[in-house]
N, C-alpha and C positions, 0 to 999 in steps of 0.2 A: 154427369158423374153420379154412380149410386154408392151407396150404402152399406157393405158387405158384411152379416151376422155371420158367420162358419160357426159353430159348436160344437166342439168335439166332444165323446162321449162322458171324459173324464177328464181332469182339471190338474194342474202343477200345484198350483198355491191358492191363497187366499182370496187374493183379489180374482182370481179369474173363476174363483168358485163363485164370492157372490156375482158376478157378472154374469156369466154363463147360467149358475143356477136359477136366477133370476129369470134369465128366459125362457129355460126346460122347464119351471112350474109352469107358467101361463100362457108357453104357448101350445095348440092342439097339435095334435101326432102327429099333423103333412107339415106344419113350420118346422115342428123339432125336425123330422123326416128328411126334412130339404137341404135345414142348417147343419148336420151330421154329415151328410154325402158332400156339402161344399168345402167342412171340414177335411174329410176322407181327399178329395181330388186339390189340397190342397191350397184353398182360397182365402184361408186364414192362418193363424200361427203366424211363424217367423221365417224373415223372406231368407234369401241366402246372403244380402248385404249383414242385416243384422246378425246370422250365423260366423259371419267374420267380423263384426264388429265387437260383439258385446263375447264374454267367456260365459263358459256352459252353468256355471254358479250366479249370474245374474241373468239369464236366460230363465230359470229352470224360479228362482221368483220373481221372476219380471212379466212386462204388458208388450208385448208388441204393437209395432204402428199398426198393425192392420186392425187388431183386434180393438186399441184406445178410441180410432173413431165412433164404431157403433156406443161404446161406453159413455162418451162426452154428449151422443148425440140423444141419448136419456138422460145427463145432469146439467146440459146446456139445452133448454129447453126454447130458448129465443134465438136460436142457429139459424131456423128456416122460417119462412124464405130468406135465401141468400140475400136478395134486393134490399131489407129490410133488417138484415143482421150487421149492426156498426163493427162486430167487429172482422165483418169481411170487405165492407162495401167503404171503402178508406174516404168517402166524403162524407160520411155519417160519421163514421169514427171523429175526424177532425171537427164536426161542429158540437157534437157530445161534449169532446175532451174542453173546447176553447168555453163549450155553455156549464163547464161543471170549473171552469177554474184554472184548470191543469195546462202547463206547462208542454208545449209542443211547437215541430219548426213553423216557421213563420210562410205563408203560403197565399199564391194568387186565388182571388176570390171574384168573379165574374158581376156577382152583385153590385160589388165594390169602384171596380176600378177597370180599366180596358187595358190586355194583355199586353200591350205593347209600351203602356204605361210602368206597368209591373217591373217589365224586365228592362228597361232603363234603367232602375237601379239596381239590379244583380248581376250578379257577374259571375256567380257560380250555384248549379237550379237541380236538383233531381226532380225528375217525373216517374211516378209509381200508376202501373195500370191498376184499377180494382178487380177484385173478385177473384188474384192473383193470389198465388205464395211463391215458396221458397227463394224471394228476390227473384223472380221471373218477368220480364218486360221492364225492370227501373233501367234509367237511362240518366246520363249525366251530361249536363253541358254547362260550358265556360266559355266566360269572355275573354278572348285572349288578342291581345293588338287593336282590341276595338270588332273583332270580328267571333260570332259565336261557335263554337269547337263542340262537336260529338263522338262518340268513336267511330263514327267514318270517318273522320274529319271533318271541314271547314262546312258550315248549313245557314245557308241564304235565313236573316231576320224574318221575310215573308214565309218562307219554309218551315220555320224555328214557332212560328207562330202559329201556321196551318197544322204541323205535328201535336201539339198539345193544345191546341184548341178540341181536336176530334179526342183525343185522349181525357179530356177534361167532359166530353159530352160522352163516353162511356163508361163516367165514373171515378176517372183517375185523378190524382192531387197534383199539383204545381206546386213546389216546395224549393226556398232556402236550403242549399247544402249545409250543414250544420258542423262547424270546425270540433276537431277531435281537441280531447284535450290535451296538456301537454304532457303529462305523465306518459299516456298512451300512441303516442305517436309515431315514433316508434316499432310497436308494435302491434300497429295497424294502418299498412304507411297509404295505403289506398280506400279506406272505407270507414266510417266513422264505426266504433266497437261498443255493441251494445250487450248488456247483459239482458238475458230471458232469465224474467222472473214471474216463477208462478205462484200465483197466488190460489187459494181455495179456501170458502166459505166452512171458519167448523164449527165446532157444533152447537154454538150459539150464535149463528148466522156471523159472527167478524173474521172478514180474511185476514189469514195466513200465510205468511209464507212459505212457502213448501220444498220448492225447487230453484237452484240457481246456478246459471252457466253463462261464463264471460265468453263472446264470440272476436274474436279479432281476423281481420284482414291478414291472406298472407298473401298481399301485392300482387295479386291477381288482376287485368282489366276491368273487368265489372267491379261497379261500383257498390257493392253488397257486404256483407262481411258471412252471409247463411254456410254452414259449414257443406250444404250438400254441393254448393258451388264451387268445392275446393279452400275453403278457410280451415282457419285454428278456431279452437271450441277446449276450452278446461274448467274444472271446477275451481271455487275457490275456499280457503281452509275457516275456522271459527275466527282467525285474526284478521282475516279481508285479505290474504294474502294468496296471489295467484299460483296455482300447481302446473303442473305439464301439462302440453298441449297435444292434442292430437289434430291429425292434419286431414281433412276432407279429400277426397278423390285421391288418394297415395295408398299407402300400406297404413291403415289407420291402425294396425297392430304397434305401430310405433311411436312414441311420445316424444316432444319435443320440450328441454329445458329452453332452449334460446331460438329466437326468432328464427325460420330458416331464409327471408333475403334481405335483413338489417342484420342479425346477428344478436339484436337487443336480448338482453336474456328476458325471461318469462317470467320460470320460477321462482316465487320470493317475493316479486316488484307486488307491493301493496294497489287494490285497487282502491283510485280515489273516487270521493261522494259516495259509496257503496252505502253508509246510513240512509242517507238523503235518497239513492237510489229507491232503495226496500220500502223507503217510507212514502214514495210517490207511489209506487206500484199498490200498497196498501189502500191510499190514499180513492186512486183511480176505480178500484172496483166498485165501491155503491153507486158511480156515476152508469152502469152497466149492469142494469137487472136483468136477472133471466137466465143468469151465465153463472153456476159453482164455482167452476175452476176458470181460470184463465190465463194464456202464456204471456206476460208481458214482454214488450224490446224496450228496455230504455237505453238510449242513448249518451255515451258519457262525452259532455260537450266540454269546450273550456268554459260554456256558462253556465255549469255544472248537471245535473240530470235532466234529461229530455224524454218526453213519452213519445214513439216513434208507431207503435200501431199494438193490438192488443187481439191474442188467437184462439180461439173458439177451440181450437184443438189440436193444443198443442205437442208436438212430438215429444216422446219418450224416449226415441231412441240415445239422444245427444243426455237424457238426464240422468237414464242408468249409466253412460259411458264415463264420465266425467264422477260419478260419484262410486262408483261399483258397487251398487247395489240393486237390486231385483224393486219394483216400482211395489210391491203385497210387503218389502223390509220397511219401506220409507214412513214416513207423516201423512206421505201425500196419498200414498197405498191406504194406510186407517182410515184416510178421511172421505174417500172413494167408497170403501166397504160403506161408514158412517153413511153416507148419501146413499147408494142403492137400497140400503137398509129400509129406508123410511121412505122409499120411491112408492107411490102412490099405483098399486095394480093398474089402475088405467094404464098407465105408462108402459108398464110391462109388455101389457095386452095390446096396446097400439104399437110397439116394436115391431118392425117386420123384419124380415129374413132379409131380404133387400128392398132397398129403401132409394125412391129417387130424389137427389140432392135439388129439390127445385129452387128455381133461379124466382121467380113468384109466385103469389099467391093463387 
């Protein structure tokens, strides 16, 4: 995977001024040269999802996905190597989170204890591959009659065992499925509902919270709740109280007040631990240097907040949708500008036009 700078010649708003401008100073006339035509043949800006997602009033001050990675990939500066970034490589993350304190599912550890020990007593396990997004490769399995259950169905113990052993030797977690809580059940009748909370560093280095979006399951088979999967995704108001939903993979021009396959309504139903939420997400960041901004997923359990994984670069799309506003209107837009601001020219000047996302050092 690479790295895509596009810069087109002139800029909408704010934030893509100091971004962009940022890199028209210091880089020499074949970068800009290269970054302009990639602009021009279309490699940057706004895809045609987000042309249907987002209205031409939060487009016109907003960050598109293409353009937020190269951005995060100068204020996260402990991104690469990937092998080496906790929070892409989910068995660093989990031993980060459990060596700073914080609160996350409970999960087989090799060190510890022999696989088949583990899973005697579970009876219901996600398996998350690393180096993964958008809920891509998690897989669920349950004990059921005494026999282990996948979405193919029924998978032989020795099988169950050989599957996430190789999964565990490339990185990936063996995890306790984590019960939704009961407010939320509801309405997210297949996948526990996590709110992504982003935090960023301001301007006296204590994060902030900046951005927030409750994700819920819309009973989809995958075990995920990520709205590119086909879930609900909505903001939530100053009283903690949830708004409309929009729906992943449908006509996301259209909101939902009430659940579409419970029927539970949406609108209104207060989220619970939402303090507790914001204040673990807070909490989490000094445990992870390196990193300005970062997407948090907590987990809303019935044993209240859970840290579930933590994104180096987190999408924008789902945070202008949910708030209606352009990312150069927000907090989080200031504190963006604020960081590029006092970005150290080297940094600049080491930006490339394209950039290979290496897996190591």
């Amino acid at each position: 995977m690479f790295t895509i700078r596009a810069v087109p010649r002139r800029d909408e708003n704010s934030l893509l001024a100091a971004y962009h401008g940022g890199l028209r100073r210091h880089w020499l006339p074949g970068a800009r040269a290269l970054a302009h035509l990639l602009a021009r043949t279309g490699r940057g800006g706004w895809s045609s999802a987000e042309r249907l997602l987002l209205p031409d009033a939060v487009r016109r001050a907003g960050l598109s996905m293409r353009d937020r990675k190269g951005l995060h990939r100068l204020l996260n500066p402990a991104a690469f190597p990937v092998a080496a970034n906790p929070l892409k490589n989910k068995q660093l993350f989990a031993q980060r989170a459990e060596q700073a304190g914080l609160p996350v599912a409970s999960g087989w550890n090799p060190t510890r204890e022999a696989l088949g020990s583990w899973l005697a007593r579970e009876t219901d396990i996600i398996a998350k591959p690393s180096f993964r997004s958008k809920g891509q490769g998690v897989a669920r399995f349950q004990r059921i009659g005494g026999d282990w259950h996948g979405a193919e169905g029924a998978i032989a113990d020795a099988a169950l065992q050989a599957r996430l052993g190789a999964m565990w030797q490339a990185g990936g977690v063996i995890q306790r499925r984590l019960p939704t809580h009961a407010a939320l059940a509801e309405l997210s009748p297949c996948a526990l509902p996590t709110l992504r909370v982003v935090t960023c560093l301001d301007e006296t280095g204590v994060p902030e919270v900046c951005g927030l979006a409750l994700r819920l399951s819309a009973g989809r088979a995958r075990p995920v709740d990520n709205f590119n999967a086909g879930n609900l995704v909505l903001g939530i108001d100053d009283q903690g109280r949830c708004g409309t939903a929009w729906l992943g993979g449908g006509d996301q021009r259209l909101s939902h007040d009430r659940h579409p396959l419970t029927g539970a309504a949406i609108a209104g139903t207060t989220v619970p631990d939402l303090a507790e939420a914001l204040a673990l997400a807070r909490r989490a960041h000094p445990a992870f240097p390196g990193f300005t901004v970062i997407g948090w997923d907590v987990g809303l359990t019935s044993d209240g907040p859970v840290l579930i994984e933590g994104n180096w670069n987190p999408g924008t799309d789902i945070l202008q949708l949910v708030s209606g506003q352009g990312l150069a209107e927000t907090r989080l837009g200031a504190l963006y500008r604020h960081h590029l601001d006092r970005l150290p020219v080297a940094c600049w000047r080491g930006a490339r036009v394209v950039e290979w996302d290496r897996r190591g050092r």
